[in-house]
C-alpha positions in Angstrom: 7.2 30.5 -30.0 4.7 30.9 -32.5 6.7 32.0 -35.4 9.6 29.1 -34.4 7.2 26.4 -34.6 5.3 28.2 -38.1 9.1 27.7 -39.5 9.8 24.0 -38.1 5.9 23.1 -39.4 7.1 24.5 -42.9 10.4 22.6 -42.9 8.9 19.4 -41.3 6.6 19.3 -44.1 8.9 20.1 -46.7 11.2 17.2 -45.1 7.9 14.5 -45.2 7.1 15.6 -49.0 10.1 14.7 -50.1 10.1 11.4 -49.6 10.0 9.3 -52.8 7.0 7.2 -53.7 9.2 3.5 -52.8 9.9 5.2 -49.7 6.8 6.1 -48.4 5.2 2.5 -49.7 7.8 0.5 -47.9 7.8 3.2 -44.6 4.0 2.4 -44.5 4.6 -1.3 -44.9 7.2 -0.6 -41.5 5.2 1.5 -40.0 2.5 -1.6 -40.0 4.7 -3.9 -38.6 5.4 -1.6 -35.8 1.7 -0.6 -34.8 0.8 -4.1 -34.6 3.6 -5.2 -32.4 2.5 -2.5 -29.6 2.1 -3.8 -26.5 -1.6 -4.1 -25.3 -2.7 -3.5 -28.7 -6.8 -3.9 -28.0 -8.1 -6.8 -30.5 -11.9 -5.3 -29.9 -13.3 -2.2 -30.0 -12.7 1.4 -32.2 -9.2 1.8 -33.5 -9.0 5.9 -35.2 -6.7 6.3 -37.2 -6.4 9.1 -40.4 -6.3 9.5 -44.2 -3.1 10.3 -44.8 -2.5 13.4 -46.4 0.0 16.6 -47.6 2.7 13.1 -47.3 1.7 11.9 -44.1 3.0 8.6 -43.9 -0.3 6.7 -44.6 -2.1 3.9 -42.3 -3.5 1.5 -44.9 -1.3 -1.1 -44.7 -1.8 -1.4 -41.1 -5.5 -1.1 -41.3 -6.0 -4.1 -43.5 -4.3 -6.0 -40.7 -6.2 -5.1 -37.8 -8.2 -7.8 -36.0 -12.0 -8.6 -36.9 -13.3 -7.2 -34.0 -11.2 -3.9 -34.1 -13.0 -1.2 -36.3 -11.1 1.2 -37.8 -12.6 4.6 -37.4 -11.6 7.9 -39.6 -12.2 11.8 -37.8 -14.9 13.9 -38.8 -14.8 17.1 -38.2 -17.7 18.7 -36.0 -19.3 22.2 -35.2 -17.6 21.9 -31.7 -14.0 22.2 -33.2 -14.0 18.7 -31.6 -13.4 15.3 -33.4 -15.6 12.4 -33.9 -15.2 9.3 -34.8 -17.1 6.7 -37.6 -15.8 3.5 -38.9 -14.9 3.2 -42.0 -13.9 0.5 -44.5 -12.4 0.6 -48.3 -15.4 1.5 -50.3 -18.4 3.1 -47.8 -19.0 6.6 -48.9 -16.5 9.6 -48.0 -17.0 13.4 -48.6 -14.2 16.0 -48.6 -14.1 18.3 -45.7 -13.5 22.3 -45.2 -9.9 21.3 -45.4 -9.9 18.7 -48.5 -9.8 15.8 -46.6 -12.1 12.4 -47.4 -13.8 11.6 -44.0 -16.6 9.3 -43.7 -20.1 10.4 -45.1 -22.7 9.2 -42.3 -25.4 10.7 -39.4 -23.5 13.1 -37.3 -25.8 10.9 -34.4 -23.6 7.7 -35.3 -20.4 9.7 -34.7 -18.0 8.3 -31.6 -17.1 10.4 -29.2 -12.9 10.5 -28.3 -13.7 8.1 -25.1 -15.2 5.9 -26.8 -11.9 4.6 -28.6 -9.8 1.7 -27.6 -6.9 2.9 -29.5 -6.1 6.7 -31.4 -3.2 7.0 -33.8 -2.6 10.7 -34.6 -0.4 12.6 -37.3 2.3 14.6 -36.9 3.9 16.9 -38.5 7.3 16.4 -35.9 7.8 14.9 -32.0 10.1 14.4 -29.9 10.8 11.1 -28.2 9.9 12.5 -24.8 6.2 12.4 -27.0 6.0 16.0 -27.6 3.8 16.1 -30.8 3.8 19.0 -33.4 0.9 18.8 -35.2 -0.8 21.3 -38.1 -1.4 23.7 -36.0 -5.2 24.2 -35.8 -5.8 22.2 -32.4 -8.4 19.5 -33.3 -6.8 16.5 -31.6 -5.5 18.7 -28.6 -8.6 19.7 -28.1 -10.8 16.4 -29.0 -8.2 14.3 -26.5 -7.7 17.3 -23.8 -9.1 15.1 -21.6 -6.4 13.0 -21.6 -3.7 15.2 -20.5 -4.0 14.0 -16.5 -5.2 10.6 -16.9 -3.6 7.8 -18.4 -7.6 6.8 -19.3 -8.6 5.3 -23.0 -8.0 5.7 -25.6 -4.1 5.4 -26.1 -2.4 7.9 -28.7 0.0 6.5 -30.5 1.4 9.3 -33.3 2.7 8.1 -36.7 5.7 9.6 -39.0 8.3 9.2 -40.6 11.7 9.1 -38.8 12.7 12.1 -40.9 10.2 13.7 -38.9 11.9 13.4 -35.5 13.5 16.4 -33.7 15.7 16.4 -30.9 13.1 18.4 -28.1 10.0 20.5 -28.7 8.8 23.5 -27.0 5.5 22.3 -25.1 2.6 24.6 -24.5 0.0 23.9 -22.0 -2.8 23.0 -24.4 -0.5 19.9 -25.8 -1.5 16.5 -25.5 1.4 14.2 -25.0 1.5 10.9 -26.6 2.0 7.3 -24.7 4.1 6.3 -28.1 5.3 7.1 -31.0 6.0 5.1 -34.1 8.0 5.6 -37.6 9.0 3.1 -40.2 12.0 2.5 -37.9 11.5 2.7 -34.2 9.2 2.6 -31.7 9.4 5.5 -28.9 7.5 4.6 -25.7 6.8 7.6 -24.1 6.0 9.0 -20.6 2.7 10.5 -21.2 0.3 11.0 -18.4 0.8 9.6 -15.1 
């Protein structure tokens, strides 16, 4: 299984990095649109999302629109192999992490634990519509959100791609974290996840 999903991570990526420059603008734009017509979307609290990056589709556009009293968070990573959370807007200070990636520069005692999160929206390298979630393959948000795999509890995870993304089933393994949705520039997959 390993090897198999090495080989669709290297294709998926290939797929999502080959997306024109219009098309990942205007995907983002969609993508937007379709976060903020969830159902139950929280208008208070932490919202996580991520800096886009290797072409992930990007969040900005939907960030922007979030409601006053819904603060967009970014991940940090931590000594724990765990996720935090801090929230972040255009312009406070970022620094680049072990894996190149801006996250917010700030007191590891003002991070947010998972919990604490109304809302989560996570990459993904590929899913399924069942809400199977491929992701890099190092573990952080299985890990930072394993709590979630038997309880339907906050936050919701929402994952974010591009349709191009989407394959027909994924192999599970028992350390995945299914999503409650899933949304790309052109749909919107409601998903079982925990009962």
């Amino acid at each position: 299984m390993t090897d198999d999903r090495t080989a669709l991570r290297r294709e998926l990526r290939e797929r999502r990095r080959a997306i024109p420059a219009a098309g990942r603008i205007a995907a983002a734009e969609a993508l937007a649109q379709r976060l903020l017509a969830l159902p139950g979307l929280p208008d208070r609290g932490y919202a996580a999302g991520y800096w886009a990056n290797d072409g992930e589709i990007a969040l900005h556009a939907w960030q922007l629109r979030l409601p006053p009293a819904l603060a967009y968070c970014l991940p940090v990573l931590c000594d724990d192999a765990r996720l935090r959370f801090a929230p972040w807007r255009p312009g406070d200070p970022l620094v680049t992490n072990r894996y190149g990636i801006p996250e917010p520069e700030v007191a590891r005692s003002s991070l947010l634990d998972a919990d604490a999160l109304s809302l989560a929206i996570l990459p993904l390298v590929g899913f399924d519509t069942s809400g199977n979630r491929l992701g890099m393959g190092a573990g952080w948000y299985d890990r930072t959100f394993a709590f979630r795999r038997d309880t339907a509890a906050p936050p919701r995870l929402v994952g974010a791609a591009f349709e191009a993304q989407r394959v027909a089933a994924l192999a599970v393994a028992g350390w995945d974290v299914p999503l409650d949705a899933i949304c790309t520039e052109s749909a919107t997959y409601p998903c079982t996840g925990p009962a």
